[in-house]
N, C-alpha and C positions, 0 to 999 in steps of 0.2 A: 504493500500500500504506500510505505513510504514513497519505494524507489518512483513508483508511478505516480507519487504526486511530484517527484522534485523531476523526473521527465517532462515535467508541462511547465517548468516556473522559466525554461528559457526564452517563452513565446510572451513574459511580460516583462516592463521594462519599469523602472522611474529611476529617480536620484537622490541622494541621501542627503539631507537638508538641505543650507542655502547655497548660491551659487552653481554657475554651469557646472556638469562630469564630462566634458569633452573638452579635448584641445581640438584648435582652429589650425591646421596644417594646411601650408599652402602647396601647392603640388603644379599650377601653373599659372599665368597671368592671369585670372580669374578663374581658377577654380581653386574652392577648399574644400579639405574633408574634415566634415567632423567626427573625430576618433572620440569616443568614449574613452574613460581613462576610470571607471570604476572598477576597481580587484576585484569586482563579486565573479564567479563559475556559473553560478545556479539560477541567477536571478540577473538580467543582463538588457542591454538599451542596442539597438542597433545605430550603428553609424547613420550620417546623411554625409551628401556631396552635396555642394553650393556652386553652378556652374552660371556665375554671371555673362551676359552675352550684349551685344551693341546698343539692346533695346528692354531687356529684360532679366530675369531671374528664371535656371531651373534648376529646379531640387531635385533629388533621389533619396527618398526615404523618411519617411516624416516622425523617428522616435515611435519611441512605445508609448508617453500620455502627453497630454496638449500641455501639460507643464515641461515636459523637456522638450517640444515642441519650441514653444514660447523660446525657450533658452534658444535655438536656431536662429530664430524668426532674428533676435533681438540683434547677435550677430549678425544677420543678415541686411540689418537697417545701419547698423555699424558701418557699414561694408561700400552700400549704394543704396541709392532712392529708389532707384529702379523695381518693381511690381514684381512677385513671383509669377510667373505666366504658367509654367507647369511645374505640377509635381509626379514624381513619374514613384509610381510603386510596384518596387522588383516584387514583391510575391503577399503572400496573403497576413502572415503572421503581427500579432500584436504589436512584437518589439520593432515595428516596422512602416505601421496603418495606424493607431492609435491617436498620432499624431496628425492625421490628418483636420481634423475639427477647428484647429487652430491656422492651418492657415486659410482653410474657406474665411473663418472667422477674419482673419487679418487681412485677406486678399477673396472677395467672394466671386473673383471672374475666374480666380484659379483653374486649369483643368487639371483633373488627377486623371492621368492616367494608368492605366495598367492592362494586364493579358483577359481575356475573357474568364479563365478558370480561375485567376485570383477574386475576380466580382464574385463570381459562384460560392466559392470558400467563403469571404467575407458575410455573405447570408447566412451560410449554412452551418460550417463544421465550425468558424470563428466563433459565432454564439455559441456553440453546445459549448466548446472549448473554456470560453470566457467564464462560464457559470460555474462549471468545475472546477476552473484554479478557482475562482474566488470562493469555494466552499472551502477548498482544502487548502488554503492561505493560511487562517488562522495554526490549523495543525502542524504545518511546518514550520512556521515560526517559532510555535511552543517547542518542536523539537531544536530546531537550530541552536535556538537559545539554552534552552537544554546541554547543549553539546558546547556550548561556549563554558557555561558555567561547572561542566564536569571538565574543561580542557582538554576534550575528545576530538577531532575532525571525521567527517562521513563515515570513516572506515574505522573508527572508534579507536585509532593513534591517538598520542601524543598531539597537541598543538604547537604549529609553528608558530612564530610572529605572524610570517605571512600568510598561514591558513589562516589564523584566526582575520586577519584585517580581507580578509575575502566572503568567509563566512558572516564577519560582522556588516559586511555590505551588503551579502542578500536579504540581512535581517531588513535592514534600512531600506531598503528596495521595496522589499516584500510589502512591508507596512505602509511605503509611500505609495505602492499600488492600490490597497486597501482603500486608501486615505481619501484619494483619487476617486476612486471606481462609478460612485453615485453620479461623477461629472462628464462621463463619457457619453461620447453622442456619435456612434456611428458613422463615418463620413464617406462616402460611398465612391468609388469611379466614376467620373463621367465621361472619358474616352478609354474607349479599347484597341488595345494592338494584338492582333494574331500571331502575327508573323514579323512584319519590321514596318518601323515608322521613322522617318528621315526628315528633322525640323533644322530647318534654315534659318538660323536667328545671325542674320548680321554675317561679319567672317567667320560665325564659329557653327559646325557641321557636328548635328547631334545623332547619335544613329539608338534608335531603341530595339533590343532585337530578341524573340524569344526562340532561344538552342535549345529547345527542347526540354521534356521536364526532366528535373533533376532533384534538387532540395523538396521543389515541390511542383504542383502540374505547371503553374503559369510562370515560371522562372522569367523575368525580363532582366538583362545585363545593359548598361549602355555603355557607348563607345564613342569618344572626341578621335577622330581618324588622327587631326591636325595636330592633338597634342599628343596622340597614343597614349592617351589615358583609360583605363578600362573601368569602369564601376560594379562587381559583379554579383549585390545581393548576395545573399548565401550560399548562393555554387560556391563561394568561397568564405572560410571563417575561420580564424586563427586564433588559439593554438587546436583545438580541436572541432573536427566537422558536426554541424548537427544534421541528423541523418533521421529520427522518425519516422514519420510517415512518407519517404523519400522512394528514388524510381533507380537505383543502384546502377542500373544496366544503363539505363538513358543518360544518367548523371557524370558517365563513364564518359560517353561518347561527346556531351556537351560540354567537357573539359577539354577534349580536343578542338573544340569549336573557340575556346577563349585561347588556347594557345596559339593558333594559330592568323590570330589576329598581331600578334607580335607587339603585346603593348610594352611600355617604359616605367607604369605606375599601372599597380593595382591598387581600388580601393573596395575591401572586403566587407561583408555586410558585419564583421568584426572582428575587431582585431586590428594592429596599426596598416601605415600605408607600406606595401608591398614592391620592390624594386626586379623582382625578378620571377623566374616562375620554378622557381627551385619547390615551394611550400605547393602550389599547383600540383606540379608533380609527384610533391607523397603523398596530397589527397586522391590525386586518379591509381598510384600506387594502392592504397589503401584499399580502396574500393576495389579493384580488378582481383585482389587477391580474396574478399572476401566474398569476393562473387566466384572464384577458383575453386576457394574451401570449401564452402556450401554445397555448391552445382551436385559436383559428385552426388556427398552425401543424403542428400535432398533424391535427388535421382533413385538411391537405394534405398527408399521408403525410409531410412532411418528418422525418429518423431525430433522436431526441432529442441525438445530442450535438451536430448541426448546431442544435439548437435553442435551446441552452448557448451557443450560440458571440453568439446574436441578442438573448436576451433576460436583460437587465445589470440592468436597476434602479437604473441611477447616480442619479438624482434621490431614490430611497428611502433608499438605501445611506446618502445624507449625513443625510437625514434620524435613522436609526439611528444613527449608527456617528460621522460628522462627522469631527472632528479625533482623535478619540477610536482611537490605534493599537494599545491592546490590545483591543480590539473588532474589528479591521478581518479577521482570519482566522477567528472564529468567525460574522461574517456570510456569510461564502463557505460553510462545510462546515456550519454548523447549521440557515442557514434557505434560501440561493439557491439552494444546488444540491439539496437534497431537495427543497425545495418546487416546483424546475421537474420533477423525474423526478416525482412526485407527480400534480401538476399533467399532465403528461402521459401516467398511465398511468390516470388518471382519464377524460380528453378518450377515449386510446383502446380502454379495453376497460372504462371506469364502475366500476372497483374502488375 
């Protein structure tokens, strides 16, 4: 019960008390990313990019609540006078959408765009989703805190300094969601991209493009040709993938879709800004191999949680994660064990 309540606490987002939790990195003559810079694992804010253009403002990614929204916007008035024109939303998830309310609110010509099957989610599975953390909010906080106050970390070690200053941020998160929650207000797409959508603002050449599903159905990445900047939502997240309800096989092949773009800067739906595609490469590593181990056994009727039991990843595992033990519980419940059920329900029935 626990593991599967703290599997759903990465789709909300807020920040812990006053002031922004993101730095403002600048990455090219008008673009900036905003990197999140809270230590929480469990409880987590997605980046946004600020891609200022001759005539306008467009975003990618509107935060997980209209309060760390706000923090963007505020930034973004810092920055230039200039109107957000669009906000483009790579995929469906809270730490991602949430934020949108705030800029209709602050810009109400805004369009948000996104893929047709993020609109879908956001009716559908986003609600069931949303209701369920917030039932089971209170109960992991009472355990978190719990575990602070016994100086235990998830796996019931010792606490670090720095487990503890991670886990004391999902508390603060967790609460500022809570806190939050009565003020959320839905804010829906109102343009859709299928396939690719090519916006001309000025000298600068925006490409919106959906490779296929991966993290989730309606993955949208965007791409500045000019600057080879790439922005790629959760196809890509640093230090560990989230992987859930995710399309393993497709996810596979739509990494070869961002590699082959040859960009200079990646900006991941989290995690800092990425200079190469070194981290690319062990996520599609990752994935191929888990799709290697399964297939077989999956094939030989063998029942999935025997299949749990076979296939570890220790050699990957150090690769991600290393020394690094506030990492070490969010690679078990974000990426190993969804992506072997994934991985196996793909092998058996091609979903």
């Amino acid at each position: 019960m626990l593991r599967h309540a703290l599997a759903a606490l990465p789709l909300l987002a807020s920040r812990p008390g006053p002031g922004p939790g993101f730095d403002l990195v600048k990455v090219a003559d008008g673009v900036y990313a905003g990197i999140r810079t809270e230590p929480s694992r469990n409880v987590v804010n997605g980046n946004a990019t600020i891609i200022i253009t001759d005539r306008d403002v467009v975003v990618v990614d509107a935060n997980g609540t209209p309060a760390a929204a706000r923090e963007t916007i505020a930034a973004i008035r810092r920055l230039t006078r200039k109107p957000v024109r669009y906000l483009i939303t790579t995929h469906w998830h809270d730490d991602h959408t949430l934020g949108n309310q705030a800029y209709a609110e602050a810009w109400p010509e805004v369009q948000i765009v996104a893929h047709p099957a993020t609109l879908a989610a956001m009716t559908t599975t986003a609600i069931s989703n949303r209701e369920q953390y917030l039932k089971s909010l209170p109960g992991v906080i009472q355990y978190l805190e719990g575990q602070l106050a016994a100086g235990k970390d998830l796996q019931d070690e010792p606490l670090t300094p720095e487990v503890r200053a991670s886990i004391s941020a999902d508390v603060a998160l967790a609460k500022r969601y809570l806190e939050e929650s009565p003020g959320f207000r839905v804010t829906l797409p109102t343009a859709l991209v299928e396939h690719e959508l090519t916006l001309h603002r000025g000298r600068r050449t925006i490409v919106v493009r959906h490779v296929g599903r991966g993290n989730t159905a309606g993955d949208l990445i965007v791409w500045l040709p000019e600057d080879r900047i790439l922005v790629t939502g959760d196809l890509v997240v640093y230090p560990t993938p989230y992987v859930f309800d995710s399309y393993v096989g497709e996810w596979i092949q739509g990494l070869d879709s961002l590699k082959a773009l040859g960009a200079r800067v990646l900006i991941p739906g989290h995690g800092p800004v990425l200079h190469d595609y070194r981290y690319v490469d062990l996520v599609q590593r990752a994935l191929k191999e888990v799709q290697a181990e399964v297939g077989p056994l999956a094939a030989r009727g063998i029942a999935l949680d025997s299949v749990r039991k076979v296939v570890t990843l220790d050699s990957l595992r150090e690769e991600f994660v290393g020394t690094n033990r506030v990492s070490r519980f969010p690679w078990g419940y974000s990426f190993l064990g969804p992506a072997i059920r994934r991985a196996y329900e793909e092998s058996v029935v091609g979903r």
